[in-house]
PyMOL CGO cylinders between C-alpha atoms (Angstrom):
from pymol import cmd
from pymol.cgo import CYLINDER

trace = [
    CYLINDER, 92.00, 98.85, 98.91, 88.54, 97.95, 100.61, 0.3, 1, 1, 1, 1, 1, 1,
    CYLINDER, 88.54, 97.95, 100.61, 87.98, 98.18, 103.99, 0.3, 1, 1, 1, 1, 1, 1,
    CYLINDER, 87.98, 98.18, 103.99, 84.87, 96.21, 104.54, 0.3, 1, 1, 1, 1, 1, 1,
    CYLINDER, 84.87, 96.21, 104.54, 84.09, 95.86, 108.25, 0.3, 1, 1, 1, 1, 1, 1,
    CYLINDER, 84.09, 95.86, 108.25, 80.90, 94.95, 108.23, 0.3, 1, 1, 1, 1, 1, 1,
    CYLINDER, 80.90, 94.95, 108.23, 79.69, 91.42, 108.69, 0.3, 1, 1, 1, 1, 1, 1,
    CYLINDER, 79.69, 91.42, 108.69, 76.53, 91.18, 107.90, 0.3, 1, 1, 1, 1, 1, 1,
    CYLINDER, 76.53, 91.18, 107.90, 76.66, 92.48, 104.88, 0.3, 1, 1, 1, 1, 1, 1,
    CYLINDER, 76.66, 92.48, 104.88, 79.61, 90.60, 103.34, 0.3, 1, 1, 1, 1, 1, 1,
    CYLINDER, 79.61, 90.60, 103.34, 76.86, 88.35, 101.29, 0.3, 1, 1, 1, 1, 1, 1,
    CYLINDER, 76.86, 88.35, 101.29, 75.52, 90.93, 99.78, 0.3, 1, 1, 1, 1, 1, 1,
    CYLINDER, 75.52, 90.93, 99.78, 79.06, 92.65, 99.05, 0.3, 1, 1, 1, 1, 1, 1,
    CYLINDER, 79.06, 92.65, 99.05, 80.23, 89.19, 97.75, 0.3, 1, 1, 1, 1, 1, 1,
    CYLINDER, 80.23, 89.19, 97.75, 77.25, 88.98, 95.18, 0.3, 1, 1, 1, 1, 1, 1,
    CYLINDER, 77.25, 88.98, 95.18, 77.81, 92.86, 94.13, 0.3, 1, 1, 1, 1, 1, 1,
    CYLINDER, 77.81, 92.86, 94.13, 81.48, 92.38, 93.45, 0.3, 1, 1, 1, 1, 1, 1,
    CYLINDER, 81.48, 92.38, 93.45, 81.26, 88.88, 91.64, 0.3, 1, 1, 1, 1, 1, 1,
    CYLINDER, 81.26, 88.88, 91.64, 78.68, 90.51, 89.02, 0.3, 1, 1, 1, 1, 1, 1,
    CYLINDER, 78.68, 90.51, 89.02, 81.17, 92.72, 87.89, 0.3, 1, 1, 1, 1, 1, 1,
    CYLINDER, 81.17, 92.72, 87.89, 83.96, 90.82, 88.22, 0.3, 1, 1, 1, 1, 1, 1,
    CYLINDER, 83.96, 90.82, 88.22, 82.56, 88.10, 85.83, 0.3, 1, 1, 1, 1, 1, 1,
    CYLINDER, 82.56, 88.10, 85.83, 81.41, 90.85, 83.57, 0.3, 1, 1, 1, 1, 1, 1,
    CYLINDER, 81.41, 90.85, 83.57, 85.09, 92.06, 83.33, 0.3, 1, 1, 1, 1, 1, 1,
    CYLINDER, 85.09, 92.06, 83.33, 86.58, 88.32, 83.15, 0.3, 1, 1, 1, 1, 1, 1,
    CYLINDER, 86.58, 88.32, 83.15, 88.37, 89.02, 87.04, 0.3, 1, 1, 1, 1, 1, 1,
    CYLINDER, 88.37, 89.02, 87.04, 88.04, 88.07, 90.14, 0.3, 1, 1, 1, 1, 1, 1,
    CYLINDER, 88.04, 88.07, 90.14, 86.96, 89.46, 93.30, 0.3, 1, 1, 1, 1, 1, 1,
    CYLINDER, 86.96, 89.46, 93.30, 88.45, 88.37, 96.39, 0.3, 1, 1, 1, 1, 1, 1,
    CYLINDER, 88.45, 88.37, 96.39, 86.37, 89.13, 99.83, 0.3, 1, 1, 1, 1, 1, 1,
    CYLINDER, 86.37, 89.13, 99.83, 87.32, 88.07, 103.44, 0.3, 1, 1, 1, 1, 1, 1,
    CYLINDER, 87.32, 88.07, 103.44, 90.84, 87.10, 102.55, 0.3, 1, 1, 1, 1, 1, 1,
    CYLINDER, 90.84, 87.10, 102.55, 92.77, 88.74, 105.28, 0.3, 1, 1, 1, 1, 1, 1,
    CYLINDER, 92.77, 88.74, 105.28, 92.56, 88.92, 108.87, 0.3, 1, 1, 1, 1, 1, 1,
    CYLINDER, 92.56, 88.92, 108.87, 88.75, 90.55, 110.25, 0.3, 1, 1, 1, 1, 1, 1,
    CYLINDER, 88.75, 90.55, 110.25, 87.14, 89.59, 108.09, 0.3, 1, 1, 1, 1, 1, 1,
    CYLINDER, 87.14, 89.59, 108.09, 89.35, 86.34, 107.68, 0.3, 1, 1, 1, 1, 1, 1,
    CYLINDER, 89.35, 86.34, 107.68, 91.05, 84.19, 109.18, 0.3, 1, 1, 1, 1, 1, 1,
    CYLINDER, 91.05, 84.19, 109.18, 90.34, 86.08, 112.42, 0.3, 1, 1, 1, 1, 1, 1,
    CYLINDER, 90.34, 86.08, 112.42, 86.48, 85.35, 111.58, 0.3, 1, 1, 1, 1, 1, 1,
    CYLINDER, 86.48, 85.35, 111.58, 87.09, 82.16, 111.16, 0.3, 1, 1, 1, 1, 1, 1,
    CYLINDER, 87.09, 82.16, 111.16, 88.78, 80.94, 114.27, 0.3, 1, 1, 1, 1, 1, 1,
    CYLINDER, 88.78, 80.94, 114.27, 86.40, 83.30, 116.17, 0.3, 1, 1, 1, 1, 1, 1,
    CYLINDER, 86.40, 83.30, 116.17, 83.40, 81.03, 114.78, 0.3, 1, 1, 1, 1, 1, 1,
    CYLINDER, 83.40, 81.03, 114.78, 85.29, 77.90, 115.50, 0.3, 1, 1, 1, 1, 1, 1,
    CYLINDER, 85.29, 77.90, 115.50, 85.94, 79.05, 119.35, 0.3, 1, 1, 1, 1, 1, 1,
    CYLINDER, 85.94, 79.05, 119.35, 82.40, 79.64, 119.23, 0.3, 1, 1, 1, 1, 1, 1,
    CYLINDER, 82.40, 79.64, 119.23, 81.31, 76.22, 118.42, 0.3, 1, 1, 1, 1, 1, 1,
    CYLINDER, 81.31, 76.22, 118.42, 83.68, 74.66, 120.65, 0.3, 1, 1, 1, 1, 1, 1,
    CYLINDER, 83.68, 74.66, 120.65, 83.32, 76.93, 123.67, 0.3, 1, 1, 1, 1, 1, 1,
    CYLINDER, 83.32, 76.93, 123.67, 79.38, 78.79, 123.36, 0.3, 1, 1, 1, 1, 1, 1,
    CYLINDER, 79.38, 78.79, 123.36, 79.76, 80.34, 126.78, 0.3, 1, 1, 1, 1, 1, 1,
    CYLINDER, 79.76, 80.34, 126.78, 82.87, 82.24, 126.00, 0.3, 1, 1, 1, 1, 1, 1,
    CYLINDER, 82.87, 82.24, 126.00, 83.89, 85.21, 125.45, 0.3, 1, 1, 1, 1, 1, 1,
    CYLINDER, 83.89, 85.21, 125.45, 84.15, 85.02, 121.64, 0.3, 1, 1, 1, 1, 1, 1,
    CYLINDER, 84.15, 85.02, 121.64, 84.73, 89.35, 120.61, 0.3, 1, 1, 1, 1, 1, 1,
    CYLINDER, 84.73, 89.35, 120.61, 87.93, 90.52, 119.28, 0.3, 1, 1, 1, 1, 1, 1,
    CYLINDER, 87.93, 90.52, 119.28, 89.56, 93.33, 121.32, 0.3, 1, 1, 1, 1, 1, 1,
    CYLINDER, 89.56, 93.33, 121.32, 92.73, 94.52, 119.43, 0.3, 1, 1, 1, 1, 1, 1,
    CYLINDER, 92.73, 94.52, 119.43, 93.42, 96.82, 122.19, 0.3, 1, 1, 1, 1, 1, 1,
    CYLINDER, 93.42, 96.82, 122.19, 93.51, 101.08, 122.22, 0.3, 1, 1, 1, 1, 1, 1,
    CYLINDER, 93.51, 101.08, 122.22, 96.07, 101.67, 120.26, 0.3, 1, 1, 1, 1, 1, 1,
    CYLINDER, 96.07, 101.67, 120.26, 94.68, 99.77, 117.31, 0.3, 1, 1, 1, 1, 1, 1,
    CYLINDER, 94.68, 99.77, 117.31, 91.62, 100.37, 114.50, 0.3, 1, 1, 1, 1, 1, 1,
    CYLINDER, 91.62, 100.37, 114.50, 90.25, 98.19, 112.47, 0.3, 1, 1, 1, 1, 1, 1,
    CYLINDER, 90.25, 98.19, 112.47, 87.62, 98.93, 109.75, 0.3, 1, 1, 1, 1, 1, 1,
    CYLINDER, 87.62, 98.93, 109.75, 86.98, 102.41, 108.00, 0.3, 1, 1, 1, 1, 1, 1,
]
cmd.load_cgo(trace, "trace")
């Protein structure tokens, strides 16, 4: 599995991983589960609907997230 953690760069990730996946007749699925994800999403939605707010995920000490 990929850990990809980095937002900004999920563009160029997608683009990467869809050449070869159409070169091996697959598919590449990217930002499917929960940061980036869903969690991204509702985080962007919060934003729209509340742009003085707090909008940063903080999972807390005991967790880590990413690689």
């Amino acid at each position: 599995m990929i850990v990809f953690d980095v937002h900004s760069d999920i563009v160029a990730l997608k683009t990467e991983l869809d050449e070869v996946a159409k070169k091996h007749n697959r598919v590449a699925v990217i930002s499917a589960g929960w940061d980036p994800g869903s969690d991204s999403i509702i985080r962007t939605l919060m934003l729209a609907m509340a742009p003085k707010g707090i909008t940063y995920t903080n999972f807390g000490p005991r967790y880590e997230y990413g690689a």
